[in-house]
N, C-alpha and C positions, 0 to 999 in steps of 0.2 A: 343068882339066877342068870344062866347066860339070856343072850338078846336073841336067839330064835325060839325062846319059848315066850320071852315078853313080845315077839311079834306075833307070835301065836296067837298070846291072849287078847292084845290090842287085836286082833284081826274078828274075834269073837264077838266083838262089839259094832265092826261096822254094819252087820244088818239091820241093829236097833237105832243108828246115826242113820243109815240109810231111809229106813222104813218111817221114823220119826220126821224127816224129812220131807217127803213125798210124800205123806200122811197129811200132816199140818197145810203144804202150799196149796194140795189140792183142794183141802175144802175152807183152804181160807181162799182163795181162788173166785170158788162156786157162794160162798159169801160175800165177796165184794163185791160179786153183782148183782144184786140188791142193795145194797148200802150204797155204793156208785150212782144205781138210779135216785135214791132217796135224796143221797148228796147234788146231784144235779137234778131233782125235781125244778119244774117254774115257780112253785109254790112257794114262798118263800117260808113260811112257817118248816115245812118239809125241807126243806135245802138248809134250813139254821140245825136242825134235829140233826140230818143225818152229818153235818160239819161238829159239832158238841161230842157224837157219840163216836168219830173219827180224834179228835181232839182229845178226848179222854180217855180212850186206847192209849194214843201213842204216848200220851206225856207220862202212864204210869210200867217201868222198868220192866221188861221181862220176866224178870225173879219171883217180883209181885203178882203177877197174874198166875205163876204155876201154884207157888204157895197157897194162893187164894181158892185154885180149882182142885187142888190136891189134900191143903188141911181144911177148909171151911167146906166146900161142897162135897166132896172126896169121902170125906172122915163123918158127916153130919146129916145132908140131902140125902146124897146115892154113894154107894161104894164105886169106888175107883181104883181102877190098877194104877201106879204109876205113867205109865207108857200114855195110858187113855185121859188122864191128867194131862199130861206134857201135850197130847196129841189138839186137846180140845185149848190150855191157853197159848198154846201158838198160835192155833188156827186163830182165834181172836185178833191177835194182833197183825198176823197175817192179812186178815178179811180187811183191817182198819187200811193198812199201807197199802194194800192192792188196789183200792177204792180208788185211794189221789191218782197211783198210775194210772189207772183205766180213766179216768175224771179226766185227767191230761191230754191221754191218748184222744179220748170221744172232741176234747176242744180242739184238738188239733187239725179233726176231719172237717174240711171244708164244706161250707153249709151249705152249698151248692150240690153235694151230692145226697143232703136228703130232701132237697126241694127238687132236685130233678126224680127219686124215687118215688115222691108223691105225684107228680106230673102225669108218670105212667102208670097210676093206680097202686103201685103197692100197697098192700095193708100196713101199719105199725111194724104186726109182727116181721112180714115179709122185708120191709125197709130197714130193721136193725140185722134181722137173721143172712142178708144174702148181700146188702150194702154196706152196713157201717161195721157191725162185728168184725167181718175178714180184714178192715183197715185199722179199727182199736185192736185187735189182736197183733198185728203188723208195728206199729208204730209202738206199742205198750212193751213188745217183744225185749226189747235190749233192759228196758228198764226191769220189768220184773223178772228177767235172768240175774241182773244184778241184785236182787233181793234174794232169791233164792239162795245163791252163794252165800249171802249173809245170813239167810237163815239156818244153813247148814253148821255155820260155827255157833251160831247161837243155840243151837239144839244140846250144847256141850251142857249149860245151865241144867237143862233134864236130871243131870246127873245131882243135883241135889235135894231130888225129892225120891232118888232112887230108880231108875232108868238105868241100864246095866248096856249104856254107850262107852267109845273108845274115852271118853273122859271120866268116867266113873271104874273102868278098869284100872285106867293107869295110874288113878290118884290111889287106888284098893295096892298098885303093885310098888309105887313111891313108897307105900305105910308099907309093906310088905320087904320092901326091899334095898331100900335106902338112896335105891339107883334114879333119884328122882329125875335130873339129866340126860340120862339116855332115854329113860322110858317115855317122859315128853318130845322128845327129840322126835322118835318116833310114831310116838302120836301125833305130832304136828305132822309126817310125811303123808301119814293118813289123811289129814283132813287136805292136805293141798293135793294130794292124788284125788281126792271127790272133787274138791271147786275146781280144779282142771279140767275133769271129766265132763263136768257138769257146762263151763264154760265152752267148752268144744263141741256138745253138742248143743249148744244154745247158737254157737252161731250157725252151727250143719243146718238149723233148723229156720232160721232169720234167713240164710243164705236160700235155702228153697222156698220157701214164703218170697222172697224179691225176685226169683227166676219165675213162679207163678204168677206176680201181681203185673211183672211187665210182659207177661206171652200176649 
């Protein structure tokens, strides 16, 4: 098989790298904040819960959680595509590690600006929505770009519950073709052509976030 048709075929796969991707960060994203707030409740009973169930994410392997949401709930609760599998245990572990960033970000923000938000009446809602959000969003910024990158090579795992990403092509064209060496070769250009991409607009994006924060 020459190598512009195994680029072909690796190329067939970055939507499902892509989509898996952006799937997962985003609502593991929109899940860490609630788990964030839980985590940083004053309650202490509440603040040990959502630490446990942060803690027990992370410490169990990636591989573990698609398995578990692909053969036990997938196969047994509800039918599951593949894709909707991979999509739902990454988000998990996603929602887990967004949490601590954002937990970080939120301690970072000097407490002085949500005692001066409360001074001028803000509500709750209006004191995280228009004060603190735009600053944990800012400061949380570097950090969970660097996850993301990470979760994009991680999504490569997908491929062993059947997810028909650049890692599950190339291993289908390795058995196919013997040319294991190149066809990873190039599969590795692909994923550094994404975290590139991805990194470049992460700082386009940090970069106008700090030209707004200081007008």
């Amino acid at each position: 098989m020459d190598m512009l048709t195994v680029i072909q075929k690796l190329c067939a796969g970055l939507p499902w790298t892509i989509a898996l991707t952006l799937a997962s960060f985003i609502a593991g994203a929109i899940l860490a904040i609630p788990l964030c707030a839980l985590r940083s409740a004053l309650n202490a009973q509440l603040s040990y819960l959502g630490a446990m169930v942060i803690l027990i994410v992370r410490s169990i392997p990636p591989i573990v959680w698609l398995f578990a949401v692909f053969f036990a709930i997938g196969q047994h609760v509800i039918r599951l595509s593949p894709f909707a599998a991979a999509v739902i245990g990454l988000s998990i572990i996603t929602a887990a590690n967004l949490a601590e960033i954002y937990r970080g970000a939120l301690k970072a923000v000097p407490k002085g600006q949500g005692e001066a938000s409360r001074v001028i009446g803000l509500s709750t809602w209006q004191r995280y929505r228009y004060v603190l959000a735009p600053q944990v969003l800012r400061i949380s910024l570097p950090s969970a770009s660097s996850y993301a990158i990470g979760l994009l090579k991680d999504t490569a795992i997908a491929s062993a519950i059947g997810v028909a990403d650049v890692a599950l092509i190339a291993n289908q064209l390795t058995q196919q073709t013997y040319q294991g060496l190149q066809i990873y070769a190039w599969a590795a250009v692909a994923y550094f052509s994404l975290s590139f991409l991805m990194a470049y607009v992460s700082r386009a994006v940090d970069s106008r976030l700090r030209m707004r924060i200081e007008r």
